[in-house]
N, C-alpha and C positions, 0 to 999 in steps of 0.2 A: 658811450652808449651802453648802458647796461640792458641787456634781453631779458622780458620777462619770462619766469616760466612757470606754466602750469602746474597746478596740484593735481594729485594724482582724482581729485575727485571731479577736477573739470575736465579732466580728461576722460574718466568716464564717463560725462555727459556731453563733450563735445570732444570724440576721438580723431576730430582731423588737426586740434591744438598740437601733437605731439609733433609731426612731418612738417605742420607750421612752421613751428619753431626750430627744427633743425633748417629747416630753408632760409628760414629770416636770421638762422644763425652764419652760416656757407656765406649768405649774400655779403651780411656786414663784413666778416672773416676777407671777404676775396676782394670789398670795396676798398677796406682799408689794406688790402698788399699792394692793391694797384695804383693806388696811392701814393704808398711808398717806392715804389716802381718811379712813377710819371707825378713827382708833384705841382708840375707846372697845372695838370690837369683841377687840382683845387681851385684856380681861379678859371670862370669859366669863359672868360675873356681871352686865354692865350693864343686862340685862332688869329687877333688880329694883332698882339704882338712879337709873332715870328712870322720868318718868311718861309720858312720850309716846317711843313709838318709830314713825320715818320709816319709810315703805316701803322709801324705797332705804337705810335701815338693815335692815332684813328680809332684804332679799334682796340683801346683800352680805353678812350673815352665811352665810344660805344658799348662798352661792357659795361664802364660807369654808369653809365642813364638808362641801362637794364637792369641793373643792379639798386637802382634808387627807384626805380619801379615797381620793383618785386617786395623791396622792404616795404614800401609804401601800402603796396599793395597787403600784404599780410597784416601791418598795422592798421587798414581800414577793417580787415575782417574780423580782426579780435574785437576792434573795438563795437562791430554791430552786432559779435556775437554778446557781448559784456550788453547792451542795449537791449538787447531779447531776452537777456535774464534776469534786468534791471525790469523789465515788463512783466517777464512771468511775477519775479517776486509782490510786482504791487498788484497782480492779477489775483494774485494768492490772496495776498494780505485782503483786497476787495472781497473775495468769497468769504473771508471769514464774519461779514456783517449780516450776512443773509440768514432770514430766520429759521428757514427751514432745511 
């Protein structure tokens, strides 16, 4: 997964991109240790084939599906922030027909 990242000019128009992206960076970063940590945790079936499951397998999965959350999450905001500027620009472009 490559992270995108902002130009310094949409950042100046949308200054919550910067903490964004170091979050959605941390998240990937820690998804994929834990990963390499517990890779049984990749298939999300392993609950039912073992009979004993570790604590710190619990709650590295649990960190997992807070961690696909959060990405998730920040990829839903860029993308309706990219949607609001994909509106301004054609709100632009409309005003440019008006005669007065």
């Amino acid at each position: 997964m490559t992270l995108p990242l902002s130009t310094p000019e949409e950042i100046a128009e949308e200054p919550e991109l910067a903490p964004l992206e170091v979050l959605q960076s941390a998240a990937e970063v820690s998804r994929r240790a834990l990963l390499a940590a517990h890779p049984e945790l990749e298939c999300r079936s392993f609950v039912g084939e073992e009979s004993e499951i570790s604590a710190r397998q619990c709650m590295a999965a649990g960190l997992l599906a807070t961690l696909e959350i959060i990405i998730e999450s920040v990829e839903n905001y860029r993308a309706h922030l990219d949607h609001l500027a994909c509106r301004r620009l054609s709100n632009r472009d409309q005003g440019d027909d008006i005669p007065f």
